[in-house]
VEXDREN-2710 file (C-alpha; in Angstrom, 1 decimal):
% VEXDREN-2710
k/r/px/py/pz
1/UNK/27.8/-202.3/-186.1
2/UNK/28.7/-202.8/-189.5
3/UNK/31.2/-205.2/-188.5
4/UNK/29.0/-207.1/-186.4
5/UNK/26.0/-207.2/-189.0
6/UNK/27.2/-206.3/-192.6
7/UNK/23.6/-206.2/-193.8
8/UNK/22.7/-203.6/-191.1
9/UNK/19.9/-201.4/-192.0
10/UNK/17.0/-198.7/-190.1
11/UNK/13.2/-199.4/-190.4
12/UNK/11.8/-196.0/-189.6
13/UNK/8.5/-196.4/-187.5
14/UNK/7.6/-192.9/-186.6
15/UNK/8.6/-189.0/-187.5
16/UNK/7.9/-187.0/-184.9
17/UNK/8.7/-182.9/-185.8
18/UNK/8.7/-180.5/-182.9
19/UNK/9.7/-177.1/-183.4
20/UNK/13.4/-177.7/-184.2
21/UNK/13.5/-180.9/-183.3
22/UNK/13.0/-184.0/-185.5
23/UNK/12.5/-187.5/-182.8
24/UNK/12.5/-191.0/-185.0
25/UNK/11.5/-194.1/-183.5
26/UNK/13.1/-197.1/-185.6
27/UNK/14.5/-200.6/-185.4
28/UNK/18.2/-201.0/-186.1
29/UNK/18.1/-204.4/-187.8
30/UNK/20.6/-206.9/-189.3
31/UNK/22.2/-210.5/-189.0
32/UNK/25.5/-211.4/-187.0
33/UNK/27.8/-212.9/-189.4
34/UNK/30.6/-213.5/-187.1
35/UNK/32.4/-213.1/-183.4
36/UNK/31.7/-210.3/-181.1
37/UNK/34.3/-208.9/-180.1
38/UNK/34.3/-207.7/-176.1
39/UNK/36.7/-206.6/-173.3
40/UNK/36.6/-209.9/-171.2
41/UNK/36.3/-211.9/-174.4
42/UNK/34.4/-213.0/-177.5
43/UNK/30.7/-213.6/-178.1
44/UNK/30.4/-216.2/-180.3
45/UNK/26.7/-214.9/-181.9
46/UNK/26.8/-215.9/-185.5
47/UNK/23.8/-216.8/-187.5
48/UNK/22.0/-214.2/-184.3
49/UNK/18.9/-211.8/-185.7
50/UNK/19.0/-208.6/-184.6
51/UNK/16.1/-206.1/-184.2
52/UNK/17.0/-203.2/-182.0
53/UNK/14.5/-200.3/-180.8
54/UNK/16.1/-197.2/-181.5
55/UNK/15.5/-193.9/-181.3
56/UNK/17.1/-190.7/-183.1
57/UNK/17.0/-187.5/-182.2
58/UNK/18.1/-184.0/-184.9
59/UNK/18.4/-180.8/-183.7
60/UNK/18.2/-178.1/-186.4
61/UNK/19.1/-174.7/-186.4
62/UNK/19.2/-172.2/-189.5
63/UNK/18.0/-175.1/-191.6
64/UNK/21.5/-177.5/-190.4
65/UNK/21.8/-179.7/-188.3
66/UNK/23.0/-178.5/-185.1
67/UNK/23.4/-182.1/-182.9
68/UNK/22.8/-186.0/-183.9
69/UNK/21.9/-188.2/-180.9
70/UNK/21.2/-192.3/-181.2
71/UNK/19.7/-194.4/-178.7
72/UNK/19.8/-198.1/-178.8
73/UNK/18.0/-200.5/-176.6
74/UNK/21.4/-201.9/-175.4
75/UNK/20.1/-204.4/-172.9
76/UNK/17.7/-205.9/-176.3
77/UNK/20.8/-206.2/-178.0
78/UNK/22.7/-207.8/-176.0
79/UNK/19.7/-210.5/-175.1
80/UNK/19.8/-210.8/-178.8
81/UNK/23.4/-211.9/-178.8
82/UNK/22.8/-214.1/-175.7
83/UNK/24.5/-212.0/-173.7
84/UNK/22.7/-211.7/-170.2
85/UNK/23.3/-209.6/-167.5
86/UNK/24.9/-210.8/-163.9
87/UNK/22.3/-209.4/-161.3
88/UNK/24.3/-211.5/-158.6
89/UNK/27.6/-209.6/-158.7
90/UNK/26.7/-206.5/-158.3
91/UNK/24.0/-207.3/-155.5
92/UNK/25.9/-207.6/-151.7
93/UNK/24.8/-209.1/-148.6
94/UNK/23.1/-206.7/-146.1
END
């Protein structure tokens, strides 16, 4: 993400503790300075805003952290980047 968006950052929403669990809602945000980079091809995004929900989930144990898990809206990011999905190929005739 860095790549894509050098002026990346989190804007933390909610903290949510439970038990040994810590769940953060948030918005991964930043600006697309440049290509993007894909299997098929490139994305040509430049100048695009991003503002991703994401979530974050901490499992502690012992006072550490045990496990680390990110979720990002994918499909928002993607919109954001003008990158739409193909409905029709994957649909077949009956």
């Amino acid at each position: 993400m860095g790549a894509l968006a050098p002026d990346i950052h989190r804007e933390l929403h909610r903290l949510h503790v439970m038990g040994d669990v810590v769940a953060v809602e948030l918005t991964t945000e930043g600006t697309v300075t440049g290509p993007f980079e894909t299997p098929p091809g490139t994305v040509h995004a430049a100048g695009a805003r991003l503002s991703i929900p994401t979530a974050d989930f901490w499992y502690v144990e012992g006072g550490k952290v045990k496990e680390f898990n990110c979720y990002v809206g994918v499909s928002v990011m993607l919109a954001q980047l003008g990158v739409h999905p193909d409905f029709a190929s994957a649909v077949t005739a009956p």
